[in-house]
C-alpha positions as CSV (number, residue, x, y, z in Angstrom):
1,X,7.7,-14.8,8.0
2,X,7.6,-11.2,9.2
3,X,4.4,-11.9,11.4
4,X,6.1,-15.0,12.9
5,X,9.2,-13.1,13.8
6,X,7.6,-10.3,15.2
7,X,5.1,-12.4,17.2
8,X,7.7,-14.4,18.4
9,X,10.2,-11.6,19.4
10,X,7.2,-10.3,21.5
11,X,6.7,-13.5,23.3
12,X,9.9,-14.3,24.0
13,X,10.7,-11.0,25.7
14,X,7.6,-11.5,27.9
15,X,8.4,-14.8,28.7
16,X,12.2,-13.7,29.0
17,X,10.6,-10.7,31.6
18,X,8.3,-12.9,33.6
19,X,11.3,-15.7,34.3
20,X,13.4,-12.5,35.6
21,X,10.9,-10.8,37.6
22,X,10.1,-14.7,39.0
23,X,14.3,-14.5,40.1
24,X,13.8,-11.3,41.4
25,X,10.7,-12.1,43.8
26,X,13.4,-14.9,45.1
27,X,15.6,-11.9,46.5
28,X,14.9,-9.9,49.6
29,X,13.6,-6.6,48.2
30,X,16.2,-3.4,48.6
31,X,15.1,0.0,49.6
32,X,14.1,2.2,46.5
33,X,14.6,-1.1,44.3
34,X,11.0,-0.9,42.9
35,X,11.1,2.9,42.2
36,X,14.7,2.5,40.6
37,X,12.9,-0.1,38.4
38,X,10.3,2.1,37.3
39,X,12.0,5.0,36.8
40,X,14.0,3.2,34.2
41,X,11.1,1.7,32.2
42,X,9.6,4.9,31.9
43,X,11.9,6.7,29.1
44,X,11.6,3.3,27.3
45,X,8.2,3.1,27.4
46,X,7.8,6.7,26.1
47,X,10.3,5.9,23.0
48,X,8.3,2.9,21.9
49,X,5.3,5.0,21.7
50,X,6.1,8.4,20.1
51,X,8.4,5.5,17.6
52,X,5.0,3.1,17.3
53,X,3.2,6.7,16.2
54,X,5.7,8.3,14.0
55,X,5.9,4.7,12.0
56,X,1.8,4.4,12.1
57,X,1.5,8.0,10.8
58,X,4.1,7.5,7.6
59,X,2.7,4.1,6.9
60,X,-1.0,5.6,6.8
61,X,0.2,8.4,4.6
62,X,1.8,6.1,2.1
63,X,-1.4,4.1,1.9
64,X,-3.7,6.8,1.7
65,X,-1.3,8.0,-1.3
66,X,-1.5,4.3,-2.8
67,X,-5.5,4.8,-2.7
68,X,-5.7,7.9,-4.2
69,X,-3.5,7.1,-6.8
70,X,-5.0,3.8,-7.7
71,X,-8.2,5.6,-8.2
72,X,-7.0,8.9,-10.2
73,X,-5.3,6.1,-12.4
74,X,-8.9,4.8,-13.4
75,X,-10.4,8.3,-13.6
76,X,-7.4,9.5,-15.7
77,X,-8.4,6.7,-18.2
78,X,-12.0,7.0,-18.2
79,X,-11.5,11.0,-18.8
80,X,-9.1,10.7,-21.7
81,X,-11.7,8.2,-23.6
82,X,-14.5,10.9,-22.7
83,X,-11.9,13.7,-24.4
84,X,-11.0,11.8,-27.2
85,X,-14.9,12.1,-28.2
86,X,-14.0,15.1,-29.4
87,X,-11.0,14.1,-32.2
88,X,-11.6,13.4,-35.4
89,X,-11.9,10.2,-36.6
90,X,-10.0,7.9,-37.2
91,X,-8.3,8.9,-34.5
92,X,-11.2,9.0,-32.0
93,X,-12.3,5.6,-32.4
94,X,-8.2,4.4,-32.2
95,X,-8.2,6.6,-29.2
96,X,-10.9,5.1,-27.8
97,X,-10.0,1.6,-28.6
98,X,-6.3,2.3,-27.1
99,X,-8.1,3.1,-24.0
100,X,-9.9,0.0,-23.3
101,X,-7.5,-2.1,-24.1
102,X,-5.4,-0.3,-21.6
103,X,-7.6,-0.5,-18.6
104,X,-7.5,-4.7,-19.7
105,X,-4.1,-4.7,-19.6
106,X,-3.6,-2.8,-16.6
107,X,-6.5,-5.1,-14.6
108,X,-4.5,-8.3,-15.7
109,X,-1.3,-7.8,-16.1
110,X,-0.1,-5.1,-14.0
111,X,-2.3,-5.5,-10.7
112,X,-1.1,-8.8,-10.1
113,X,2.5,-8.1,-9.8
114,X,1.8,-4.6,-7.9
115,X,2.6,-6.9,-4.6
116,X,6.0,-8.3,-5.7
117,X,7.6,-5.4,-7.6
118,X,5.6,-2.3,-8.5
119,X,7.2,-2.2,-12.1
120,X,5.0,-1.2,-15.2
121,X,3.8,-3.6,-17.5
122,X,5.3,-4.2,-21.3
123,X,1.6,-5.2,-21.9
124,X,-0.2,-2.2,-21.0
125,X,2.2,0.4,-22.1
126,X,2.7,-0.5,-25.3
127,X,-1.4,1.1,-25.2
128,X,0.4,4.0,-23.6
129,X,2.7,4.1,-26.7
130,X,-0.3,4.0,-28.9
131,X,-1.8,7.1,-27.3
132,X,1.2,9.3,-28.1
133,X,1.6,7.8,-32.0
134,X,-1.9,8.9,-32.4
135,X,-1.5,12.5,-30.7
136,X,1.5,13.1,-32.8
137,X,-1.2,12.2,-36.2
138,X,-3.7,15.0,-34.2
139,X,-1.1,17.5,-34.3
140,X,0.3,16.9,-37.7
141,X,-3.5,17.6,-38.8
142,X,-4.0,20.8,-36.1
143,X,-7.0,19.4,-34.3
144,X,-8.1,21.7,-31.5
145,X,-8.0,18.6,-29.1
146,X,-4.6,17.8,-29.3
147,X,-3.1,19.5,-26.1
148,X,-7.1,18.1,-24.2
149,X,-5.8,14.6,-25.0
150,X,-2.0,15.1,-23.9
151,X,-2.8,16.9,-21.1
152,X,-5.3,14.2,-20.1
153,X,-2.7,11.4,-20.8
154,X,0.0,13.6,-18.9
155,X,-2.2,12.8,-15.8
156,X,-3.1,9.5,-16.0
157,X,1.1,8.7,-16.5
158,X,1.6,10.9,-13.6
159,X,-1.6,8.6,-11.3
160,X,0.0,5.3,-13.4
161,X,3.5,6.4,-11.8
162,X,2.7,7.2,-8.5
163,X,0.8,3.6,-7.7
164,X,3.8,2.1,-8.9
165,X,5.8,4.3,-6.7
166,X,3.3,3.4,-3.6
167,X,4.4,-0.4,-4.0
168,X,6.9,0.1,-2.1
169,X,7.2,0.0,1.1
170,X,7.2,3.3,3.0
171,X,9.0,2.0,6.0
172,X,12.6,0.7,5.8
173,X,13.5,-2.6,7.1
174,X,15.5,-1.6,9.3
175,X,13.4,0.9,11.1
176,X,11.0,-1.7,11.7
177,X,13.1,-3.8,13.3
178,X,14.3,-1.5,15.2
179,X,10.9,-0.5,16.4
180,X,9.9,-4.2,16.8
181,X,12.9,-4.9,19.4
182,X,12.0,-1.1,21.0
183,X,8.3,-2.6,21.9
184,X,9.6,-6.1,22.8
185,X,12.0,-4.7,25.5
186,X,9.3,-2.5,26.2
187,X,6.8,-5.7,26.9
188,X,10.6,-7.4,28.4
189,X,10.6,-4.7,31.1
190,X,7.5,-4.3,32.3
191,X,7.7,-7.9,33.1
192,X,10.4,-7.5,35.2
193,X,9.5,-4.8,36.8
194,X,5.7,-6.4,37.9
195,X,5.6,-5.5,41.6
196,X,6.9,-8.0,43.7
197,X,3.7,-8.8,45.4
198,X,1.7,-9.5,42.2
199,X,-1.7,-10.9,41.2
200,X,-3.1,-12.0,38.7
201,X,-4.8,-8.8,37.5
202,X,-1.0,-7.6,36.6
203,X,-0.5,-10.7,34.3
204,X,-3.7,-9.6,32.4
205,X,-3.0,-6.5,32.0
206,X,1.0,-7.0,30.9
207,X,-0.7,-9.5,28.7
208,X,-3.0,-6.9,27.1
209,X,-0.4,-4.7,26.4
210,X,1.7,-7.2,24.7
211,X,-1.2,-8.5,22.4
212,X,-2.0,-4.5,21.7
213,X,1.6,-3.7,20.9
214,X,2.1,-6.9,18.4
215,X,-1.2,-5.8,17.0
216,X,0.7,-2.4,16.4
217,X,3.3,-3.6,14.8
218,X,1.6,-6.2,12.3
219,X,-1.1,-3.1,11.8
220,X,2.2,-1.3,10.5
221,X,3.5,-3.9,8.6
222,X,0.4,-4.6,6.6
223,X,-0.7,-0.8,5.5
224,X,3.0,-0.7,4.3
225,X,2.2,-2.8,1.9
226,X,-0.9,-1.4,0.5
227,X,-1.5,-3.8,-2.5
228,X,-0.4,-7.2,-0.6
229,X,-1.4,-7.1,2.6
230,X,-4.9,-8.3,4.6
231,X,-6.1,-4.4,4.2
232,X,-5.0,-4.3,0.3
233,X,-6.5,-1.6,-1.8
234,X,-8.3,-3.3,-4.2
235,X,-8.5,-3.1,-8.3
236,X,-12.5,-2.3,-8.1
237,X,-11.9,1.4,-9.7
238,X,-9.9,-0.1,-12.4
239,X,-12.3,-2.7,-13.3
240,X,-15.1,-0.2,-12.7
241,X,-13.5,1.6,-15.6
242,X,-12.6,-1.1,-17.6
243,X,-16.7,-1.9,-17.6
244,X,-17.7,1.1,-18.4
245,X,-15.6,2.7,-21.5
246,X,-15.8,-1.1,-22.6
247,X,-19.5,0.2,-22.6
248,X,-19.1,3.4,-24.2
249,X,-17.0,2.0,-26.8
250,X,-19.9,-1.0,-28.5
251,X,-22.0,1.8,-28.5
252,X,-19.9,4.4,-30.0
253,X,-18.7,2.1,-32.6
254,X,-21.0,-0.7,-33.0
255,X,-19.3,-3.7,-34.9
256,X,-16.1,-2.4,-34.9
257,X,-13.4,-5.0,-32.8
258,X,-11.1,-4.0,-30.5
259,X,-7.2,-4.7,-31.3
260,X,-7.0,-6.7,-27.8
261,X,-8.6,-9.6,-26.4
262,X,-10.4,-9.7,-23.1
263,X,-7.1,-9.7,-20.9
264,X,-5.9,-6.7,-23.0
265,X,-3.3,-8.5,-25.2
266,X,-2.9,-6.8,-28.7
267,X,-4.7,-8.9,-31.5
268,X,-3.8,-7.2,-34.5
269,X,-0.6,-5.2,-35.5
């Protein structure tokens, strides 16, 4: 829907510019009428750029910050299984266990709805829950690893958090629309104010510039929404992880099961 309206709006005021400019070549041409045109396009045009870069730049930012979080997320996981190698057991292998199970339940139940709402998953955080009931058992028993393992979990709530955070969009609706109708009256008055004795190099050209500014705006409108759109950061780190202490843990603890199934459901009370 956004892409058709934005499209659309585009067209029309091209279309809309054209038909004008075609009324206006009907007219005999007044003295200073074509510089008096141009001199009021140009403080549009310049609006509709520095507004078409401010927008790009935040929009880049916020899915830059999307990416990195996404990926401390599944370092932060794979780190606090490698730390937990150092608790005592029974804890160590419930540690370990928690974490896998996590990374499962993140992959399929939390990634799949980072496009609609960004909210946390009941799924994975009961894992999350886990990890703190068996820090509080670390503590009660003084192990030296107990402020490693919170410290470790600290971050990967903090990386969890912030990917959440990045699902939403950066740019508010309403700025966008205001930029799209700065761009389309941009696109509107060049139109009009083609030179009266035109070719066809000048339709090209305006023609160009439309296509380049629509591709602006759906470039926007896509990197704002950095775990839906066509250039959509991806769940490979997470599943990368999900491989590996999945790994780590049949050869840490050969035989033992894990309390979740493949998806990261909990199996076992």
């Amino acid at each position: 829907m956004l892409t058709t309206i934005t499209v659309a709006a585009v067209a029309v005021a091209l279309a809309v510019g054209l038909i004008a400019n075609r009324y206006r070549r009907r007219r005999p041409p007044k003295d200073g009428e074509e510089s008096s045109v141009s001199d009021l396009i140009s403080p549009l045009e310049t609006l509709a750029v520095l507004l078409v870069a401010f927008v790009l730049v935040v929009a880049a930012e916020s899915y830059g910050a999307a990416s990195q979080a996404a990926g401390a997320e599944a370092h932060r996981v794979d780190q606090l299984y490698e730390v937990a190698d150092y608790a005592p057991e029974p804890q160590r292998e419930l540690i370990h266990a928690d974490a896998v199970c996590y990374a499962r339940a993140i992959l399929t139940y939390e990634w799949p709805q980072m496009d609609s709402n960004g909210r946390k998953a009941p799924e994975a955080s009961v894992w999350s829950s886990d990890f703190r009931r068996h820090f509080k058992e670390l503590a009660h028993k003084g192990a030296n690893t107990f402020e490693l393992l919170v410290d470790a979990d600290d971050q990967r709530s903090v990386a969890r958090q912030a990917r959440l955070s990045e699902a939403t969009p950066a740019i508010p609706p309403i700025v966008y629309w205001f930029m799209v109708i700065a761009l389309a009256a941009t696109i509107g008055a060049f139109a009009f104010g083609l030179p009266l004795k035109r070719g066809s190099s000048h339709i090209v050209l305006l023609s160009v510039l439309a296509v380049l500014f629509t591709g602006s705006l759906l470039l926007i409108a896509d990197i704002d929404r950095p775990f839906s759109g066509q250039i959509r950061i991806s769940s490979e780190a997470m599943a990368d992880t999900v491989g590996d202490i999945g790994e780590d843990f049949a050869a840490d603890h050969p035989g033992r099961p894990l309390p979740c199934d493949a998806r990261g459901t909990r199996t076992e009370s």
